[in-house]
N, C-alpha and C positions, 0 to 999 in steps of 0.2 A: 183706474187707468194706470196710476205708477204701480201697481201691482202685475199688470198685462204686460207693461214696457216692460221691468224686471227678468220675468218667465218668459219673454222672446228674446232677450237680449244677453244671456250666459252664454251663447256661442259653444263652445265645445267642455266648457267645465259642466255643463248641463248633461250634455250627450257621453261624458266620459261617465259620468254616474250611475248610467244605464251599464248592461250585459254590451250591448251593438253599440260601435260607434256610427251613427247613419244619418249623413246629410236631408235624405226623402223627412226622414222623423222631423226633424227640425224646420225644412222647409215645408212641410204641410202644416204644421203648428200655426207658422204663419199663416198662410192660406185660408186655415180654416177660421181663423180671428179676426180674420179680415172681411170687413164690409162691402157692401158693393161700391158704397162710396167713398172708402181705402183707393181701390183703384181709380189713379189716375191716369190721362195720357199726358207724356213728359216729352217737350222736345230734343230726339236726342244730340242734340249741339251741346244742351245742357246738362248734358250728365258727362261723367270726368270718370275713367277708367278707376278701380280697385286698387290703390298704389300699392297695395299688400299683395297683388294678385303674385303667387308663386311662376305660374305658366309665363315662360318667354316668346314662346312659337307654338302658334296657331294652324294645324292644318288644314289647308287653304283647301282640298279637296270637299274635306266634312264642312266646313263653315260654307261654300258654293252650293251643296248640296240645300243645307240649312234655309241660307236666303231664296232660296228655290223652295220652298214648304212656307217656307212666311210670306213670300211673293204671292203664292197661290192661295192661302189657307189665314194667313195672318198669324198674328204670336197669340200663342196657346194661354202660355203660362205667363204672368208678370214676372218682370226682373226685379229685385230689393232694393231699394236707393235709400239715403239719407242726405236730409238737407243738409248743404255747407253754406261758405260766405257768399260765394258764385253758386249758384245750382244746386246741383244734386251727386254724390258722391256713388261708383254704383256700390254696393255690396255684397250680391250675388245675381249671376246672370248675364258673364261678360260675353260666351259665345251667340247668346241672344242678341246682345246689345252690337254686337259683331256685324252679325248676320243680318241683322234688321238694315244697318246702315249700308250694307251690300245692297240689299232687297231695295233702296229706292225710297225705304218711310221717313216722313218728318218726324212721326213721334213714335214712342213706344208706350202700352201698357205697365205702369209700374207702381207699389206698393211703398209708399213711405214712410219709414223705421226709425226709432233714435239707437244709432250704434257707436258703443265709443271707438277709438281708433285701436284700440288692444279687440274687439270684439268684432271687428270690420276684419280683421287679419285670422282669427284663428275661426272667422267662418268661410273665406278665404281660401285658406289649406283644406278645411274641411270639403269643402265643397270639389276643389282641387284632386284631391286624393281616391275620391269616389264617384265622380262624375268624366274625370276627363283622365286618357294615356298621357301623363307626364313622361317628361324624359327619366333620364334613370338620376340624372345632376337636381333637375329639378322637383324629384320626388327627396332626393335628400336635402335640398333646403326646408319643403314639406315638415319633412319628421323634423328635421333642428327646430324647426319654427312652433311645431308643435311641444318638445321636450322643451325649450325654455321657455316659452309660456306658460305652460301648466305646471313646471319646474316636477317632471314626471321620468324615471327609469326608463331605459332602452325596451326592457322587459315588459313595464306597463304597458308601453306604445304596441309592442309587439301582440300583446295580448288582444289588444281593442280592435288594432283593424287588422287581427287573424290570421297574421304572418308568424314566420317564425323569429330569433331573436337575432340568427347568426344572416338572416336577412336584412333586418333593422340594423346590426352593426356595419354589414358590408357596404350597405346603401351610404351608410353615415360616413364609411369610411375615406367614399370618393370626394368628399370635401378637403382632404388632404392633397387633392392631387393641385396642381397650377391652372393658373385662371384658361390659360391656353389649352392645357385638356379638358378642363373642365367641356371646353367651347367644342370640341371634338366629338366629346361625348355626346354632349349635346345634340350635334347636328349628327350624329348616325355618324361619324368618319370614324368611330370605334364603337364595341359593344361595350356593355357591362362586364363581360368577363373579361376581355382586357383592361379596361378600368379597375376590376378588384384586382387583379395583378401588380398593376402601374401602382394601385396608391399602398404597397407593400414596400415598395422600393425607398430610399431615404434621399436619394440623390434627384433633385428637382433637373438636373439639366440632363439625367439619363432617362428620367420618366419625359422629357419631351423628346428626346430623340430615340425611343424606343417608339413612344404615340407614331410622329412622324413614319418609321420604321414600319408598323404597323399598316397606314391607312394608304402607303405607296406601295407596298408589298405585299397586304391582306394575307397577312402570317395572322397562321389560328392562335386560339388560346394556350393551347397547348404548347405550343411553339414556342410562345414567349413564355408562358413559364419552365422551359427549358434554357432556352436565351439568358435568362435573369438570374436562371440555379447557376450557369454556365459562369457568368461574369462575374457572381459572388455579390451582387448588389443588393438583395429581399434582406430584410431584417429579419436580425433572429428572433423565433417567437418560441414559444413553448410548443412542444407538438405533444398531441394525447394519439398515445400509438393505440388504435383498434383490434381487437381480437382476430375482425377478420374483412378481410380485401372487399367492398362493395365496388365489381366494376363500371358499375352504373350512376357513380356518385355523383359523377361532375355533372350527365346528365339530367340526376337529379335536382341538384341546386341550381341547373339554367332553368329546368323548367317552373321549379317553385320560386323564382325571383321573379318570371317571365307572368305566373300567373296567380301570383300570392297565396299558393296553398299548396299542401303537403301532397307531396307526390313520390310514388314507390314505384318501381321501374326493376323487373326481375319475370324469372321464365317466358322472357317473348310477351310481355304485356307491360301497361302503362295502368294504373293506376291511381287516381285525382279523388281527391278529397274536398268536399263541401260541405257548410255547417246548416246552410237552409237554402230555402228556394231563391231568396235575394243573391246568396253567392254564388249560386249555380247560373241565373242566368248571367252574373258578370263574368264568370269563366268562362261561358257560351261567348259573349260577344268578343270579349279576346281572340278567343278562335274564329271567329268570324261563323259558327255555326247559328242558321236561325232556326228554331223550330216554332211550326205554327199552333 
């Protein structure tokens, strides 16, 4: 038994040891471990949201939709819980947990785990990361939360979940910006390209009044990294000058931030990259393309 608890309970130091980092992997481990008499039904009054959960804002369109499939159909899959002093703590499974309590149920079907609190978190993000559109603020809490956990390189991270590096940095890099863009970001009142712009700047009360500038004006990216050459405010950094001009670069690195994978964009064509059939249909749903 403390052998089984062990091997479900490494969280993401398990799944970094792999090739993929892949929440399905992990959560079927469980599933399949689990007895029929594992599954409980748990009221949910008693279970207490993921205090680790990265996600701040839930869209309320997808979770309506949700409690509309478990109103009619019921929940599919259990959600993870682990006992606390009061109830049940969840640990993966919050849009379920969500939706359910939309839907009108006293209880949910749920599986109960022993997770410590560092292992409650880094399945948390894991789950986070690969399951649900985080904001661009809240995918870089994500990666922080992951590199000081596993006390793992930009590069590692970059490596595992099949992004590039100068992705992972730029992501990381919006934590420099103020809590008040951050909050912007957030809510869509700026993109990510403006945001790698903004957290170049050193001057905290010109990166809000450019943001500000920004979301009343809906000046491009482009714009304000004119704006910002203009006023002498971006920090100097080292620049590695290229052999030769790709005009398509910026479009390049919106699209592979937008869709976490390598993308080439030349002679009137677009070009996306995929390492398996897992990443290909997550590319798919990004785009909102379904195929049957």
């Amino acid at each position: 038994m403390e052998q089984k608890k062990k091997a479900l309970g490494r969280g993401l130091e398990q799944l970094f040891s792999t090739e993929v980092l892949d929440f399905d992997t992990f959560e079927d481990n469980i599933m399949e471990s689990a007895k029929e008499s594992d599954i409980v039904q748990i009221p949910l009054g008693e279970i207490r949201p993921n205090p680790y959960q990265p996600r701040k804002n839930f869209d309320k369109e997808a979770l309506d939709d949700l409690a509309t499939s478990i109103r009619n159909y019921g929940v599919f899959q259990p959600i993870i819980v682990k006992k606390s002093i009061k109830g049940y703590d969840l640990v993966a499974g919050e849009r379920r947990l969500r939706a359910s309590k939309l839907a009108g149920l006293d209880t949910i079907p749920a599986i109960v785990k022993e997770f410590s609190d560092e292992e409650m978190r880094e399945i948390a993000l894991l789950e986070n990361l690969q399951r649900e559109n985080l904001t661009s603020i809240e995918l870089a809490w994500a990666y922080k939360g992951i590199i000081d956990s596993l006390h793992i390189r930009q590069e590692d991270l970059a490596a595992k979940i099949g992004k590039s590096r100068s992705h992972v940095t730029n992501t990381l890099g919006l934590l420099r910006l103020p809590d008040d863009v951050q909050d912007m970001v957030r809510d869509n009142k700026i993109s990510m390209g403006h945001a790698r712009v903004l957290s170049k700047i050193e001057d905290n009360k010109k990166i809000e009044d450019l943001a500000n500038k920004v979301a009343k004006e809906n000046i491009s990216v482009r714009d304000l990294e004119g704006i910002s050459s203009t006023e002498n405010i971006v920090k100097k950094v080292p620049i590695v000058r290229q052999p030769k001009v790709n005009e398509y670069q910026y479009i390049e690195e919106e699209l592979r931030d937008i869709l976490g994978t390598k993308v080439k964009v030349e002679n009137k064509k677009i070009e996306i990259y995929f390492d398996s059939k897992v990443d290909l249909t997550r590319i798919l749903d990004i785009l909102n393309v379904n195929v049957d």
